[in-house]
N, C-alpha and C positions, 0 to 999 in steps of 0.2 A: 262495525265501527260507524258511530255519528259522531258528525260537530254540529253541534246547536248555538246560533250569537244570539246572547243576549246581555243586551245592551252592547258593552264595551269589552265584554271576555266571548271567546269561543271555550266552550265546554265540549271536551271530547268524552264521550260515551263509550266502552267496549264493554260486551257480552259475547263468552264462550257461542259458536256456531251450533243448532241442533243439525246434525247429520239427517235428513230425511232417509226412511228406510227403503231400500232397494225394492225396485216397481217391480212386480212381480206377473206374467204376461200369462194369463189363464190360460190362452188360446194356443199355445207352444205345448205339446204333450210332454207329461216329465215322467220319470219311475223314481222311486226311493232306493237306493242299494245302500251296501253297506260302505264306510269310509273305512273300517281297521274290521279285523276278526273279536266276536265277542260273546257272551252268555246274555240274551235280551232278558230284560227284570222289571221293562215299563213299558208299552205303548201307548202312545193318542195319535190319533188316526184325524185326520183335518179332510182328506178328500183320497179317494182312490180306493183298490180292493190289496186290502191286507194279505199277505202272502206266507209269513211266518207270526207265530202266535209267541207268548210269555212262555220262556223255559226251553224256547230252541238255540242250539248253539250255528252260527254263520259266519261264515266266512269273508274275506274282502269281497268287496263287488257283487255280491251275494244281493238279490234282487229282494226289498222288504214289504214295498206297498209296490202293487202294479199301476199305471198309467191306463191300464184297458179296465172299463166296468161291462158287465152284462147289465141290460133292464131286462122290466119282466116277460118281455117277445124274446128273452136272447140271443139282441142284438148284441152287437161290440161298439163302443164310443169308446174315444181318447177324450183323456181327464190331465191336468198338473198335480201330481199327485204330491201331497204334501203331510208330511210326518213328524211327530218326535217321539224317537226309538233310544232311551235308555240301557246301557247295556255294559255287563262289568268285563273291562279290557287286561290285559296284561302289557305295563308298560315297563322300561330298565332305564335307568340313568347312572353314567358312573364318573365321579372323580378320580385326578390323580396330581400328586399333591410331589415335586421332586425334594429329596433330603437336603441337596444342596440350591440355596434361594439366594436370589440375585437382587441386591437394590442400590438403587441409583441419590448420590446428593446432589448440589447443585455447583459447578466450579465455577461458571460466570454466564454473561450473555455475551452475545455477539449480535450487531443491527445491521442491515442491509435493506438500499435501499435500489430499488429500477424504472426507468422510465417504458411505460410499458405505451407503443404504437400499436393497434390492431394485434396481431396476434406476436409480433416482435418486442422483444424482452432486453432493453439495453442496461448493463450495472452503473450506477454513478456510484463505484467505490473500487478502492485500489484492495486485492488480499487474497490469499490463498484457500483451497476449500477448505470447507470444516472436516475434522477430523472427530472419531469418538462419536461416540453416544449422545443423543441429543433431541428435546420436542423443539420444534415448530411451528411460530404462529404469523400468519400475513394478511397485511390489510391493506386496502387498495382504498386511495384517496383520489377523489377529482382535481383535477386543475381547477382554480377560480377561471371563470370565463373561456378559457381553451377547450375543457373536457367538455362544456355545451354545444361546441362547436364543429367541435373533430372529436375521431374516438383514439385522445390519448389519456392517459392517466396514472398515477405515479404509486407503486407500490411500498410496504416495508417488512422484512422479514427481520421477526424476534428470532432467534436461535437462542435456544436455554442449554447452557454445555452443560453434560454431564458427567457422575463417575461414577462408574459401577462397583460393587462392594458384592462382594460371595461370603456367604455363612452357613454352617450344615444345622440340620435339625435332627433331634431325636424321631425313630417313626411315633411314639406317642402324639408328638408336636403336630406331627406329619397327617397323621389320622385328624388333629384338631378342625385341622385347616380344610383336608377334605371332606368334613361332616359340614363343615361352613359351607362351602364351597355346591354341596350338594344340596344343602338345603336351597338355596338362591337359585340352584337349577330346577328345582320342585316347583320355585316360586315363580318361574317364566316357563317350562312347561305345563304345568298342571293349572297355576293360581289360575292367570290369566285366560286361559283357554276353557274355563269352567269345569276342568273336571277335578270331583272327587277324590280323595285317595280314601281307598276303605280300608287297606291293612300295605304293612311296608316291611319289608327283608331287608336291611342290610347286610354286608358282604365285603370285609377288608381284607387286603394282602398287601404284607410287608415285603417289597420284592428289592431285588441289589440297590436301585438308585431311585427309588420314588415308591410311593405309599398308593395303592389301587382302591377305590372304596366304591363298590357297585352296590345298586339297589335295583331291589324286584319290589313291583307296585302291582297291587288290585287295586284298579280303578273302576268309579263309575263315569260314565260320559253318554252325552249323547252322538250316536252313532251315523243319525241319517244323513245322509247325501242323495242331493237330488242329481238325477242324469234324463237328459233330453234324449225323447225315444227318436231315432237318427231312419231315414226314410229306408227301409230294406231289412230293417233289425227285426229278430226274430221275437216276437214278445207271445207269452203265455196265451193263450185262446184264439189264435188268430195263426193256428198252423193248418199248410194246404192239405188237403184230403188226399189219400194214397190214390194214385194212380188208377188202378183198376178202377175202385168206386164210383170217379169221375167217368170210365169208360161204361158201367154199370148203367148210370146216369142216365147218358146219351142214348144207350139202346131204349133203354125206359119211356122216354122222352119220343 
């Protein structure tokens, strides 16, 4: 947000925020493992020694890219290793939709008003509590001149009374509402979270008092998760030598 004066007006300026993207700290060793269980169908590889190739199936936590490289003396260095691993997931979501729906109209309002001290809540109104069903909305006003002063400040609560209303639906109806229903869950598990769906199963049951509607999903997503190699952890090429050999060693020596 800017204000700019010119002349005799203040011009207020907003522009959406660009997020800078998360600093990313080379020098902290990382590995790739897996975030869910999946069939890989893509890699690119950014930095680190690849561990599983295109057409292996892995499991959660299943190590992808390693954090350890060899060079050509086959030494061992720590890397951040950094990936995107493709990989088609098996996901379930399911609706359930009840035969009997319940909806609400409006009977009246009711206003309430408090003078609120610090954390003490005093009512300036005479009346008994609300009864029934009901939203709630409150909004807290400053005192002219007082609430700059001290922290009081005087609140008001809308109560919307309500009345509920029951009606049964056919399971056709029932099925409607949960294909909606499931779609919208598609759309904030899958949409937003970028992944794919490549093929989809649905799955209804008409059961005594509500309509069950599950889905099975092939999905594509990407897989990688990075995990910070922790000091004592056992990582791939950097295990101790047997016992003996090391006694071997010493004679040698």
């Amino acid at each position: 947000v800017a204000v700019n004066l010119r002349g005799s007006r203040a011009v207020v300026e907003i522009q959406e925020r660009v997020i800078p993207p998360e600093r990313v700290d080379d020098h902290v060793p990382h590995n790739v493992v897996a975030a869910k269980p999946g069939f890989i169908t893509y890699m690119e590889v950014y930095n680190g020694q690849p561990t599983v190739k295109v057409g292996d199936s892995v499991d959660v936590g299943e190590m992808l890219v390693s954090g350890i490289m060899e060079d050509k003396k086959a030494r061992n260095r720590t890397v951040h290793a950094r990936a995107r691993v493709l990989a088609q997931t098996r996901e379930e979501l399911r609706a359930e939709v009840p035969y009997r729906q319940e909806s609400f109209t409006v009977r009246g309002v009711a206003v309430r008003r408090y003078l609120n001290i610090l954390s003490l809540q005093l009512p300036l109104f005479w009346g008994t509590p609300i009864e029934g069903p009901y939203k709630l909305e409150t909004v807290v006003h400053d005192i002219p001149l007082i609430s700059s002063i001290a922290p009081i400040t005087w609140s008001r609560e809308a109560f919307l009374l309500l009345e509920a209303h029951q009606t049964d639906i056919t399971p056709q109806e029932a099925r409607a509402m949960a294909e909606e229903q499931l779609r919208e869950l598609e759309e904030r598990s899958f949409g937003d979270a970028g992944i794919e769906i490549i093929q989809r199963e649905l799955n209804g049951q008409e059961l005594p008092d509500r309509f069950l509607l599950e889905g099975v999903y092939l999905c594509q997503e990407d897989i990688s998760q990075e995990k910070e190699i922790l000091t004592g952890e056992e990582v791939p090429g950097l295990e101790a030598p047997p016992l003996e050999e090391t006694a071997r060693g010493k004679e040698a020596s």
